[in-house]
C-alpha positions in Angstrom: 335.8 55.0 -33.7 335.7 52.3 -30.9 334.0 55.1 -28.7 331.8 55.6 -31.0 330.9 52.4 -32.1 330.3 51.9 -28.0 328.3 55.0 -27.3 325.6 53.8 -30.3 325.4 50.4 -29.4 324.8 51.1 -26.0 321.9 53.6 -27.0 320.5 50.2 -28.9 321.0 48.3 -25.9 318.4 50.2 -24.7 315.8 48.6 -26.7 315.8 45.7 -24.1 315.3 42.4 -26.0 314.8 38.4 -25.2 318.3 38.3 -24.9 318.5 40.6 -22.0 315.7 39.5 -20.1 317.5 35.8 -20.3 320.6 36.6 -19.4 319.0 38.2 -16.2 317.0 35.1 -16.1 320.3 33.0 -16.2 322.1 34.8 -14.2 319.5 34.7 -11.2 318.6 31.4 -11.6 322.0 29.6 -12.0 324.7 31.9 -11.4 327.2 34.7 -12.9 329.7 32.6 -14.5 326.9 30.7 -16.4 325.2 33.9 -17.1 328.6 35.9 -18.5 329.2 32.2 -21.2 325.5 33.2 -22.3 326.3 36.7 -23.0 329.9 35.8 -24.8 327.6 33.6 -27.0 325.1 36.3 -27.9 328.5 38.5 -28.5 329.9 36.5 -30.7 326.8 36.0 -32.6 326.2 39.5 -32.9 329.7 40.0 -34.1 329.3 37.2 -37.0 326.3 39.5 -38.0 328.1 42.5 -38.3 331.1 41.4 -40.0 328.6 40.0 -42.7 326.1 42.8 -42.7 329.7 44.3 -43.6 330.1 41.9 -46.2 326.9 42.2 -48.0 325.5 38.9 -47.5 322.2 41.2 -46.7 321.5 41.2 -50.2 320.9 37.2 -50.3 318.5 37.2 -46.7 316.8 40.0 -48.0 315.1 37.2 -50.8 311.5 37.4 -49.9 311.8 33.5 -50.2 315.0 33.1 -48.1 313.2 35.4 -45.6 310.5 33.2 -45.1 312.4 29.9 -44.0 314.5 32.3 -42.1 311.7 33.5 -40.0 310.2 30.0 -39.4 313.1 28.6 -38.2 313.5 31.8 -36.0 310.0 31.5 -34.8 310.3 27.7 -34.6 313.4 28.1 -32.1 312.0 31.2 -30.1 308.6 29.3 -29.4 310.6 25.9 -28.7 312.5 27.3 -26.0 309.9 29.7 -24.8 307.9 26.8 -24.0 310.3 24.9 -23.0 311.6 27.9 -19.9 307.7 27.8 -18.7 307.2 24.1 -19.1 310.8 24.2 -16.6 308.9 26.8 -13.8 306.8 23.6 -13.3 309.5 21.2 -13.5 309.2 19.8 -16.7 311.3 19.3 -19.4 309.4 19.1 -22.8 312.4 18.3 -24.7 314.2 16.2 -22.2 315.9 14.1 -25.3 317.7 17.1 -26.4 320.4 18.0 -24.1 320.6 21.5 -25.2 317.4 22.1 -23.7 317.9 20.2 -20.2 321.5 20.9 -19.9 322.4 24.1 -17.5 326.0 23.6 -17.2 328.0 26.7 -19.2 328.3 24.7 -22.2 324.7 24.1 -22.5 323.5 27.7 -21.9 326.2 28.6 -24.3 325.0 26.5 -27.1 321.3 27.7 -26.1 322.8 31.2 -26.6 324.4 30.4 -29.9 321.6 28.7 -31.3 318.7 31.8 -29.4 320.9 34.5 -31.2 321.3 32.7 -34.2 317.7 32.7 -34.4 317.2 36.2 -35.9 319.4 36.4 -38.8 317.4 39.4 -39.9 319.7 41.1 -37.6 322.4 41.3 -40.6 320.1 42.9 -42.2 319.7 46.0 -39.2 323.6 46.2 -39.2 323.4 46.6 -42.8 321.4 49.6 -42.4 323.2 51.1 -39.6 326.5 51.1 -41.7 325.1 52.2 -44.8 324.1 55.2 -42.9 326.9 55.6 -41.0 328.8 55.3 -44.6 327.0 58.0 -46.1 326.3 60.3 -43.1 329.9 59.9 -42.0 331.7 58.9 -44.9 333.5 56.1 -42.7 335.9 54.1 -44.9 336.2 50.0 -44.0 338.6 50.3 -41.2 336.8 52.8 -39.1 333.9 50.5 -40.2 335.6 47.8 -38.6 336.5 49.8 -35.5 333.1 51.3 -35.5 331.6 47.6 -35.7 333.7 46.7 -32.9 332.6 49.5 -30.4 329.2 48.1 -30.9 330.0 44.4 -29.4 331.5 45.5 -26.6 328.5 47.1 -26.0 326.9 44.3 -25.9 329.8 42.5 -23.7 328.9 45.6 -21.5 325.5 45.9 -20.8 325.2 42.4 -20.6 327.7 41.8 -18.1 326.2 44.5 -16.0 322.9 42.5 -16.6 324.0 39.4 -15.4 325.8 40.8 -12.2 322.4 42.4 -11.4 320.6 39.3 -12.2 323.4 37.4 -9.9 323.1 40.2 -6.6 319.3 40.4 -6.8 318.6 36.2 -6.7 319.6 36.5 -3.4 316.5 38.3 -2.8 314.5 36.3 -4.5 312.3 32.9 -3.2 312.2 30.2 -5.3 308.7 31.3 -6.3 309.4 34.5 -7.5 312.5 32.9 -10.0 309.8 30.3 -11.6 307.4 33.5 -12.6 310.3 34.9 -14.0 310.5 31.4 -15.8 307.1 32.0 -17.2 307.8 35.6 -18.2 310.8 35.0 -20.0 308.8 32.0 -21.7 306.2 34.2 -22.7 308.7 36.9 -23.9 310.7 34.4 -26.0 307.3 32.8 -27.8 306.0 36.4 -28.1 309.5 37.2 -30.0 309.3 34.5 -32.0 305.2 35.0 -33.4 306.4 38.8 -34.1 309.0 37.6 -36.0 307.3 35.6 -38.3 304.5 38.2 -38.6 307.2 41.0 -39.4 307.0 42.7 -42.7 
């Protein structure tokens, strides 16, 4: 069950999000060991979402009304810190009073990660889908669920870690330059993100 859970997240993996591209970003721009505490944040948020998806709590965040805030703080976060990673390609700091934005120590990109993941609870509401369907399709009872569940965050420990050693080799190629236009991209990724998910139906 582990396999599988592995083989499909990885196959979602594919789907390269924000979180990729930043962990890349990270990893170039400051180092593996930073980059590897960003992607155990984003695994551990992931696996909060699954093992609520699991619980139901979909039901509740599928409220059109508890939607709505959800997506504006979600947009509200994604655009902050979008800006924020351009604004920092021109060394600036637009939120320079709040350390979780200035700080790149492990802690800090940690929190960032926590708080970046975080910032889609929709998510639940994918995992609740996935294991609806593997429930009927499959006919999985709770523990292979489980099992199943946990397959699909190491995939994410996984690919991410591959991410961020590939982020880490290739900064040696690249001039200073060429890491501050990935600071724009990724900014313009992140605020993209965040105005699709507020537009989502």
């Amino acid at each position: 069950m582990i396999l599988r859970g592995l083989k499909f997240g990885m196959i979602l993996q594919l789907a390269v999000g924000p979180m990729c591209l930043m962990v890349f970003h990270t990893s170039a721009s400051y180092g593996l060991l930073i980059g590897l505490s960003l992607v155990l944040a984003i695994a551990i948020v992931d696996s909060i979402y699954i093992a609520l998806s699991g619980l139901g709590v979909s039901a509740i965040i599928n409220n059109n009304r508890v939607k709505l805030v959800i997506k504006l703080f979600g947009c509200m976060v994604l655009v902050l810190f979008g800006a924020n990673t351009i604004a920092g390609a021109f060394h600036i700091t637009l939120l320079p009073s709040i350390t979780l934005f200035s700080n790149i120590s492990g802690k800090g990109i940690f929190a960032q990660g926590l708080l970046l993941t975080a910032s889609n609870p929709l998510t639940i509401i994918f995992w609740s889908g996935v294991f609806s369907t593997q429930i009927i399709e499959n006919n999985y009872n709770k523990t292979q669920l489980f099992f199943f569940g946990l397959g699909c965050v190491l995939s994410t420990l996984c690919f991410l870690s591959l991410i961020a050693i590939l982020g880490t080799v290739i900064s040696g190629f690249l001039s200073q330059n060429i890491i501050d236009l990935l600071n724009i991209c990724v900014g313009i990724i992140l605020i993209y993100f965040g105005i699709r998910l507020l537009l989502k139906k």
